[in-house]
N, C-alpha and C positions, 0 to 999 in steps of 0.2 A: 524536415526531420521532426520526430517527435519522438519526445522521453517518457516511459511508462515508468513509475517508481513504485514496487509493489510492498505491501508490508502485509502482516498476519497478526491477529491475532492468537496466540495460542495460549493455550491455561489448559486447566484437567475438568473446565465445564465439558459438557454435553454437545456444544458447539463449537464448531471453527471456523474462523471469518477472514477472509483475504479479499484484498483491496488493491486496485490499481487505479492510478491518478498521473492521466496521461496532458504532459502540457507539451505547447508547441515550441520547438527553437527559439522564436522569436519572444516568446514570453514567459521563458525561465528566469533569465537575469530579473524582468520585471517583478517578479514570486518571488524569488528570492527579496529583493528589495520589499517587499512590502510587506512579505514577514519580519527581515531585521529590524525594521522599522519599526513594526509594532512590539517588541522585543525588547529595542531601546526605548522606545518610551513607557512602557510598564514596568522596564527595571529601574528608571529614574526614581521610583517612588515606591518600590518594595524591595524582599533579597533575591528574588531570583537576579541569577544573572541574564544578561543579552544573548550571551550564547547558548541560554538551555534549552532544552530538545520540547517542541511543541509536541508532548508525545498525550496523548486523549486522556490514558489510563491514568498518566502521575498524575495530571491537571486536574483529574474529576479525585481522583483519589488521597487526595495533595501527600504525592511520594516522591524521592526522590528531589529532583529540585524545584518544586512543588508541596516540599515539605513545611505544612503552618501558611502557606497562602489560604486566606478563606474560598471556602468554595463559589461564593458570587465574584472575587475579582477572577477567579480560574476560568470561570464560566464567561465573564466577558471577557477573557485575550483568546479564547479557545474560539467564541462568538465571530470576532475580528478576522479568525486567522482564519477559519471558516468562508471568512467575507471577501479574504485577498485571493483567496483558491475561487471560489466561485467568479470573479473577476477573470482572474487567467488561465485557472484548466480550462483544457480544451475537453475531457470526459472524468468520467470516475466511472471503474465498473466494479461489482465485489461480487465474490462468491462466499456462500456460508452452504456448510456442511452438518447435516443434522448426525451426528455420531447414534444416537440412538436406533433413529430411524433407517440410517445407511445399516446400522448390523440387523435390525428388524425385517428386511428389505432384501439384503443379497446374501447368499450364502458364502459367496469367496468374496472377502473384505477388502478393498485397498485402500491404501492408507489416505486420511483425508486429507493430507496437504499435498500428496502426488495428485488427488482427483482432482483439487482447486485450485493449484494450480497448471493442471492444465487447463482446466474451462475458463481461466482468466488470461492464458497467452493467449487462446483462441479469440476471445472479445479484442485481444492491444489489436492482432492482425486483421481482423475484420472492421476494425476503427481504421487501424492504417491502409487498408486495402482501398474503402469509402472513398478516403482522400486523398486517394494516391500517392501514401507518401509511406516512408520507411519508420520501425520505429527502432528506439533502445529501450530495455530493458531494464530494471537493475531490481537487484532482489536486495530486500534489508539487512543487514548484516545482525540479524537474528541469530541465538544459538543452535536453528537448525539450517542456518543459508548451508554449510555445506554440502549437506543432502539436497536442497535445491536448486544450487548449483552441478551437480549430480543429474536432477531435474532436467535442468533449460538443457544441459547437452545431450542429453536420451531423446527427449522431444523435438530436437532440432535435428537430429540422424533419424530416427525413428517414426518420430511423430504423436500428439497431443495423446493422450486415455481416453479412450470412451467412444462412442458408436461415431462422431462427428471427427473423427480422428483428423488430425492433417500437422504439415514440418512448416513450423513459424518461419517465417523469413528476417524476421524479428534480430537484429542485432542484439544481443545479452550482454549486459554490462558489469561490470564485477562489485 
């Protein structure tokens, strides 16, 4: 089995970037372990705590609980965390969506997080397909998951957007 755990970034730039980071049953519990791990030991000796969210933007941006970390120690737990993924994913696929260039381009616009994500279930399936194995899903509980939760179930009756169309076999996780 394998778990695809997808996240977005979104803002009001120009771009929209979605990301899957698919790891395998057997080396979830292990990712997980070796982010707590690094987690606990960088809180030993600043304020974040252990359980706060390795999330890129606060880290690089020090927001959130990342608020007053200098940006070289951010840089190296984000380095690390970086290190224990690269370790245990089994892929990373991302879609980025040029907004300008998509309205430059087509005349009837779809929205870019319905276009990337479909072209990023398509890569989980084609990764699970390889290895004959099944995957799960789970979309980030971002301010827009309910519309892509909207998403995974249209796609999974219907089928992906766009000319490679096809119905993920893809379990979706909530």
């Amino acid at each position: 089995m394998l778990h695809a755990f997808i996240d977005e970034s979104e803002s009001g730039a120009n771009y929209f970037f979605l990301g899957a980071l698919i790891v395998r049953e057997e080396n979830l519990a292990k990712l997980n372990q070796a982010l707590d791990k690094i987690m606990v030991e960088f809180s030993s000796t600043t304020s974040v705590q252990p359980e706060a969210e390795l999330h890129g933007y606060d880290m690089m941006q020090q927001k959130g609980d990342w608020n007053g970390i200098p940006l070289r120690l951010a840089t190296a737990v984000f380095t690390q965390a970086m290190k224990a993924i690269d370790a245990y994913a089994d892929a990373f696929y991302g879609e980025g969506i040029d907004r300008v260039k998509q309205a430059e381009r087509y005349r009837v616009l779809y929205h870019h997080r319905t276009v990337a994500i479909g072209y990023v279930l398509e890569r989980i399936q084609e990764h699970a397909k390889r290895l004959d194995e099944r995957a799960i899903a789970y979309l980030d509980n971002h301010y827009t998951a309910p519309e892509g939760r909207k998403e995974f179930i249209q796609y999974k009756s219907k089928g992906t957007f766009g000319y490679r169309s096809s119905k993920p076999k893809a379990y979706f996780g909530k």
